[in-house]
C-alpha positions as CSV (number, residue, x, y, z in Angstrom):
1,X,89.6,145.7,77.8
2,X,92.2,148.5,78.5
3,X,93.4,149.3,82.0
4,X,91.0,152.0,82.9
5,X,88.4,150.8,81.0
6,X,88.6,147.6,83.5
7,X,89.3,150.3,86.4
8,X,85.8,152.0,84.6
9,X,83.9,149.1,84.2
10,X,85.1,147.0,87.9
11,X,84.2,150.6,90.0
12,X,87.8,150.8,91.3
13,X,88.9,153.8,93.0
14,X,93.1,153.2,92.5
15,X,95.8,151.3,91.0
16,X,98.7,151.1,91.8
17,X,102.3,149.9,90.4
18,X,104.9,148.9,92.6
19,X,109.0,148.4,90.9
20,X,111.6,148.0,92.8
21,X,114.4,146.7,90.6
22,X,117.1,146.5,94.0
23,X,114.1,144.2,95.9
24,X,112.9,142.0,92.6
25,X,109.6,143.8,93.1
26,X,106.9,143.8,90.2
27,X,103.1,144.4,91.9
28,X,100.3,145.7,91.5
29,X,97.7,147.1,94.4
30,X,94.1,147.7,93.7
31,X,91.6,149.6,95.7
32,X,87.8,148.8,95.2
33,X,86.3,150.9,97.2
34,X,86.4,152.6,100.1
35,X,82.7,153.4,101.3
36,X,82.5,151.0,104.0
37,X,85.5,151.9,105.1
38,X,89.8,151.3,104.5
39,X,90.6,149.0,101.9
40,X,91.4,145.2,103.1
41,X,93.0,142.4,101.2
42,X,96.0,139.7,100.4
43,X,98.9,139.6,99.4
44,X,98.8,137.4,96.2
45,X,102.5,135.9,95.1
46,X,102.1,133.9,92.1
47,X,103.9,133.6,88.6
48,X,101.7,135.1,86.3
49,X,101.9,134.4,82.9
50,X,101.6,138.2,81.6
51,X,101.3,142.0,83.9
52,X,98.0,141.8,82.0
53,X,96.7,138.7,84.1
54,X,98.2,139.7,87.3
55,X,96.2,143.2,86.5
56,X,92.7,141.7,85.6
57,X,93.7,139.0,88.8
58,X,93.9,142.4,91.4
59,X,90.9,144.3,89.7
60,X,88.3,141.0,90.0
61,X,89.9,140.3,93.8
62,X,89.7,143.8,95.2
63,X,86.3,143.9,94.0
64,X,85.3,140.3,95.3
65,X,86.9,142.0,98.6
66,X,84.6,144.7,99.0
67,X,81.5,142.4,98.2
68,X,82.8,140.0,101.4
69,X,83.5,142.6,103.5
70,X,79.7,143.9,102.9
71,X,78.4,140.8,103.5
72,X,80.2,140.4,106.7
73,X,79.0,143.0,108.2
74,X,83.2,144.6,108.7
75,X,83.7,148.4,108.4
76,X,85.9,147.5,105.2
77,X,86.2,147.7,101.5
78,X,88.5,145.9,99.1
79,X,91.9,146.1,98.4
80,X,94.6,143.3,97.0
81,X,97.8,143.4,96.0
82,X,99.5,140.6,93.7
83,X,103.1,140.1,93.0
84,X,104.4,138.8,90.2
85,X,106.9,135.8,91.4
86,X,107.1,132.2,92.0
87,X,106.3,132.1,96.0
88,X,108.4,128.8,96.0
89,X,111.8,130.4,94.9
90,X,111.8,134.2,94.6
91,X,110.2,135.0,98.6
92,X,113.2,138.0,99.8
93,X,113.2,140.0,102.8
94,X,113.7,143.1,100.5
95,X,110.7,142.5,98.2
96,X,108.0,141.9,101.3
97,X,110.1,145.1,102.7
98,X,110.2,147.3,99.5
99,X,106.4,146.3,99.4
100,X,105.4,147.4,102.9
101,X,106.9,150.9,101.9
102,X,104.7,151.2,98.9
103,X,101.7,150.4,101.1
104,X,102.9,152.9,103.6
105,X,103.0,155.2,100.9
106,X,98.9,154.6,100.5
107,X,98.7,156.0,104.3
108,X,96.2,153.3,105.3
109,X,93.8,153.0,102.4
110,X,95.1,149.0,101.8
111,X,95.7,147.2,104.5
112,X,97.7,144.2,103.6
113,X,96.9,140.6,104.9
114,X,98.1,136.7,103.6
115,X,96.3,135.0,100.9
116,X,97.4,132.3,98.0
117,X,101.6,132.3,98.3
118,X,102.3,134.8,101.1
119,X,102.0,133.6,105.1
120,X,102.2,135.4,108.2
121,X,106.3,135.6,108.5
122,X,105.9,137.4,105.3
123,X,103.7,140.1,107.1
124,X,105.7,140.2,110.0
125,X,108.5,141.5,107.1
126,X,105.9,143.7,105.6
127,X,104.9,145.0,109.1
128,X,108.9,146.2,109.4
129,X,108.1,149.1,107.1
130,X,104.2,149.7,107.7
131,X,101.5,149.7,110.5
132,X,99.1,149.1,107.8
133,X,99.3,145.0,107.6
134,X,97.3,142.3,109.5
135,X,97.1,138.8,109.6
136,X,100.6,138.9,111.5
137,X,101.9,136.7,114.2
138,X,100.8,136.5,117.6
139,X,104.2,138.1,119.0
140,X,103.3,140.9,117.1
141,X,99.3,141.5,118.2
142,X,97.9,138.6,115.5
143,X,95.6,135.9,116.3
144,X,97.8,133.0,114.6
145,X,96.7,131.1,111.0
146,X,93.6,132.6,109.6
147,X,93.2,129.9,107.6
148,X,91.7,127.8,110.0
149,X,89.4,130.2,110.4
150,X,88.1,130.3,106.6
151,X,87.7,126.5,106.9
152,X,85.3,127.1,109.8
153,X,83.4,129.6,108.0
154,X,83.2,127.6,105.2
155,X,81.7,124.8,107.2
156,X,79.0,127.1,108.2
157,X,78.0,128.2,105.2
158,X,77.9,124.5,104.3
159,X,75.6,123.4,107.2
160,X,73.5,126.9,105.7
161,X,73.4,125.4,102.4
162,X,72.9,122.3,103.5
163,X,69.6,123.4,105.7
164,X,68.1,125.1,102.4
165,X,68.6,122.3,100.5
166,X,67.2,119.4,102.8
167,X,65.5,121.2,105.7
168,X,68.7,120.7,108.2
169,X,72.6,121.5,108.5
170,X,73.1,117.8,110.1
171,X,76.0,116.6,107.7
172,X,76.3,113.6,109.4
173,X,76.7,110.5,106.5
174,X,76.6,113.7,103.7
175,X,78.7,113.0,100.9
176,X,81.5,115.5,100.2
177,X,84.1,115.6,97.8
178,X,86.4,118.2,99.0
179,X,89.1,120.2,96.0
180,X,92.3,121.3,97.5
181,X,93.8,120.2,100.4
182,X,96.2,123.5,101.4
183,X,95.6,124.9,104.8
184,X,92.0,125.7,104.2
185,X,91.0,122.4,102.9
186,X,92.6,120.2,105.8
187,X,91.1,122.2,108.3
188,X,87.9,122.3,106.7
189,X,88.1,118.0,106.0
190,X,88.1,118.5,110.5
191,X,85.1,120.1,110.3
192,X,83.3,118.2,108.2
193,X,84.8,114.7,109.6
194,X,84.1,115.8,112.8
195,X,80.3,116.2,111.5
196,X,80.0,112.4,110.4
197,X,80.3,113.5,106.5
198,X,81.8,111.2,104.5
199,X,85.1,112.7,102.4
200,X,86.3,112.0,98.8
201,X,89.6,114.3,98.6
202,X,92.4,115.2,95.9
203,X,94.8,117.8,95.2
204,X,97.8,118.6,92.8
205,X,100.1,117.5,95.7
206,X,100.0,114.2,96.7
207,X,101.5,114.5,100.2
208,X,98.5,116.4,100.9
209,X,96.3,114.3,100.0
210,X,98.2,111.4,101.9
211,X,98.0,113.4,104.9
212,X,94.0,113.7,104.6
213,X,93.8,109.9,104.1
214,X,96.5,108.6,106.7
215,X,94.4,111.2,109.5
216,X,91.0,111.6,108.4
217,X,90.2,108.4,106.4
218,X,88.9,110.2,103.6
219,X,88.6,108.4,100.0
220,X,91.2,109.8,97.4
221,X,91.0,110.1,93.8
222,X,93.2,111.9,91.0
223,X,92.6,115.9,90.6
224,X,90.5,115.7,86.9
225,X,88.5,113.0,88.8
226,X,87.0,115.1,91.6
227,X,84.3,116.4,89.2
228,X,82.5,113.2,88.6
229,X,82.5,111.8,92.3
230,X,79.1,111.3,93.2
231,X,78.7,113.2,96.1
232,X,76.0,115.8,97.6
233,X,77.9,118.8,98.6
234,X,80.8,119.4,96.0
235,X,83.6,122.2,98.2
236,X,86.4,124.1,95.5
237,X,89.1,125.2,97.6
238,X,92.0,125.3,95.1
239,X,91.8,128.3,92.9
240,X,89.2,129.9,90.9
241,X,87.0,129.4,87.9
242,X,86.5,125.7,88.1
243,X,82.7,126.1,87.2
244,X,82.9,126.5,83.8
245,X,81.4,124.8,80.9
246,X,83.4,121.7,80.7
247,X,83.1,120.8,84.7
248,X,79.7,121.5,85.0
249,X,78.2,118.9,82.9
250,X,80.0,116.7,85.3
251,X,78.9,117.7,88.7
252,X,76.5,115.4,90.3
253,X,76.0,117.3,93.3
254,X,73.2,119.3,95.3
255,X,75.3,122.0,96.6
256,X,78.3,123.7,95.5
257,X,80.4,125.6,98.7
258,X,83.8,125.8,99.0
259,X,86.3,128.2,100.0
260,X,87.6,129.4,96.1
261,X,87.8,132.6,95.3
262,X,86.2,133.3,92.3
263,X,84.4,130.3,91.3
264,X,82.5,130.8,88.3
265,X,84.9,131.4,85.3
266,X,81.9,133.6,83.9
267,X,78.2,134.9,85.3
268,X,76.4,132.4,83.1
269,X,78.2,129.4,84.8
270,X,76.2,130.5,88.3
271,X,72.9,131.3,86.2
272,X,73.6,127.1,84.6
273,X,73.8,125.8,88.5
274,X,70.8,127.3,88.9
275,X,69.2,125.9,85.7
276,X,70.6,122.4,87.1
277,X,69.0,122.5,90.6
278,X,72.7,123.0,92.3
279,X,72.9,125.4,95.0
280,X,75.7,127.6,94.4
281,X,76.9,129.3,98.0
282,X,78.5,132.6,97.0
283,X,81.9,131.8,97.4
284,X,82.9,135.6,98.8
285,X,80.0,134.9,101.4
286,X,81.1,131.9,102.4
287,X,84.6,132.5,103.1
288,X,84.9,135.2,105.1
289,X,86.2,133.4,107.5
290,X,89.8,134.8,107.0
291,X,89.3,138.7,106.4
292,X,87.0,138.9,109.8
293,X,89.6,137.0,111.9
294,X,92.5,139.4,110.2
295,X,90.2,142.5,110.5
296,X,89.8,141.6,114.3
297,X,93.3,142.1,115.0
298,X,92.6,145.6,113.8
299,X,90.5,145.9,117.0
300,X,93.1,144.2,119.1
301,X,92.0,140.7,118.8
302,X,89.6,139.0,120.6
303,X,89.3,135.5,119.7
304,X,85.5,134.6,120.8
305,X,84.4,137.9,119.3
306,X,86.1,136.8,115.7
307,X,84.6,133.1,116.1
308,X,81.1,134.3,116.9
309,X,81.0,136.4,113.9
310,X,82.3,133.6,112.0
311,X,79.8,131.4,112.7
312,X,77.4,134.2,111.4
313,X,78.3,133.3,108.3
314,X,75.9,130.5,108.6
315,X,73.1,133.2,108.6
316,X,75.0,135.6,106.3
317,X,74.1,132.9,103.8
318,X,70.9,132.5,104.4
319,X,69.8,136.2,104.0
320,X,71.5,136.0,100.5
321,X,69.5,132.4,99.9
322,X,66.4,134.2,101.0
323,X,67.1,137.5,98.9
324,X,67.1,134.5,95.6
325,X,63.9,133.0,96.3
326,X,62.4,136.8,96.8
327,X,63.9,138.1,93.8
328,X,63.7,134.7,91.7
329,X,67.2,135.0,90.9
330,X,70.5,133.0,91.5
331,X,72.0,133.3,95.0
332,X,75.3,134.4,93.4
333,X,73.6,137.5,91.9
334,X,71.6,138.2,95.4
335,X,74.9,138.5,97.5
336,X,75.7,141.0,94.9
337,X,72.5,142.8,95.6
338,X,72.9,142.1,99.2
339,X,77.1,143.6,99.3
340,X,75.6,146.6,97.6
341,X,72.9,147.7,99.4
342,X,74.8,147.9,102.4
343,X,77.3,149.7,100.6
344,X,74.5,152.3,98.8
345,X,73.1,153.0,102.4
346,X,76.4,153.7,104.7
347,X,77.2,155.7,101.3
348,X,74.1,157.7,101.9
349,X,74.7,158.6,105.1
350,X,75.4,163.0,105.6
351,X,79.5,163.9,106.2
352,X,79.8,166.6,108.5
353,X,83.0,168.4,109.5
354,X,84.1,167.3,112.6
355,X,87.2,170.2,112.8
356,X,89.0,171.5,113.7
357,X,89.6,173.6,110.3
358,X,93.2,174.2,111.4
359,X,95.8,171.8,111.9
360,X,99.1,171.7,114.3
């Protein structure tokens, strides 16, 4: 599709292009929509093959953004900027600066936090030009690496699924076979070690997946291999579309949860889980974990508020799980139903003019 035929069809409310030739800046921000509230999102640096990818990539994030944040419960919708660059070799002070003054320019409808190739000294560089950034460090108001914080809400929504699937969230002597090993993944390895679940790791990096082993005494095996481990819970956490027709014959798992955005490379692959008697958790439900710890320092952070709503995601979860058996539908398409009635009735909801009608 054509750029505003994907804006028509996605429900987006802006795009944005962002050039700075002087900073080595090519990006693009997109705004979901802003119902619930201003949008929130990442920063996404990654060497995209074609401005036509990183386009679709900001479109189906944002939107994914607004859907978490509904589902969450936060006074948000989504936003998500990507840059076009290789976060290993083209990271400047002046592109992360020339960026924070095209999202000062959007006077607080994206607020800007880390995701996949950006980390918080990047947003403290951001935060130079704009008030309208999060996820920064603690010097500066933040509440340190969000990341650990997905991992726990993942491992809540995997005790969730976990309870659905055989009547408790124990995971003690589960099998799990755990994708990606980057900040999320470790932390969430912890969490699951820590429950007595037994772990069969991998990753495209080797010394993470060392590091796993040496600490954690996880099994390893090679990245293609991760499909066929025989395992109950199965948890993505590299990037997205991984269930798709060739990896889904091979699963031989109950539960699919992991902390991937964007897991199913189309609709159909969540309606085949289904078919297959694997319990897909909605992956925007399920890791939350990092936008309500970033959208806490919005509130001037609290750290036992952020964890308690965290854990929520446990029962987040389960009013989507119950929405699919009520509905006989797949969960994936219940958290849509779920994100959007929440949406639908805050949208509902009489403006009246608060004044004063004149200004200075």
């Amino acid at each position: 599709m054509r750029i505003f035929e994907q804006v028509e069809h996605l429900g987006h409310e802006q795009l944005v292009f962002c050039y700075s030739g002087e900073a080595g800046l090519k990006a693009v921000i997109a705004i979901h929509d802003t119902t619930l509230g201003p949008s929130l999102g990442g920063v996404r640096m990654w060497p995209y093959t074609s401005e036509a990818e990183a386009v679709r990539d900001a479109l189906r994030l944002s939107m994914a953004m607004t859907y978490k944040s509904s589902v969450a419960g936060l006074d948000h919708g989504g936003g998500k900027a990507v840059v076009i660059a290789d976060p290993r070799t083209d990271k400047s002070e002046a592109l992360f600066r020339a960026l924070g003054r095209f999202i000062e320019g959007l006077q607080g409808r994206y607020i800007a936090a880390e995701d996949v190739g950006t980390r918080i000294e990047d947003m403290d560089i951001i935060r130079s030009e704009t008030r309208y950034v999060t996820g920064v460090c603690e010097g500066f108001g933040g509440g340190g690496n969000p990341a650990v914080t997905t991992a726990f809400g993942v491992f809540r929504g995997i005790q969730s699924a976990a309870d659905e699937v055989w009547g408790s969230g124990d995971l003690a002597g589960k099998r799990v076979a755990v994708q990606g090993l980057g900040n999320v993944g470790a932390n969430l390895c912890r969490y699951l070690r820590e429950a007595g679940a037994h772990l069969t790791v991998t990753d495209i990096y080797p010394e993470r997946v060392e590091a796993v082993v040496g600490e954690l005494g996880a099994a390893a095996v090679a990245p293609e291999a991760i499909y066929d481990v025989e395992c109950d819970i199965f948890s993505p956490n590299a990037l997205g579309a991984v269930m798709n027709d060739g990896t889904i014959p091979r699963l031989k798992c109950k539960v699919v949860a992991g902390a991937a955005n964007n897991q199913l490379a189309e609709e159909r692959h969540g309606e085949r889980l289904a078919d297959l008697g694997i319990l897909f958790a909605p992956d925007y439900v399920v890791n939350a974990g990092g936008v309500i710890h970033v959208a806490d320092e919005l509130l001037g952070f609290n750290r036992e508020r952020m964890m308690a709503r965290t854990s929520r995601i446990y029962d987040n979860l389960k009013k989507v799980l119950r929405k699919a058996r009520e509905e006989g539908i797949p969960p994936f398409r219940a958290a849509d139903l779920v994100a959007e009635e929440r949406i639908r009735q805050v949208g509902r909801i009489k403006r009246v003019f608060t004044g004063p009608f004149f200004k200075g």
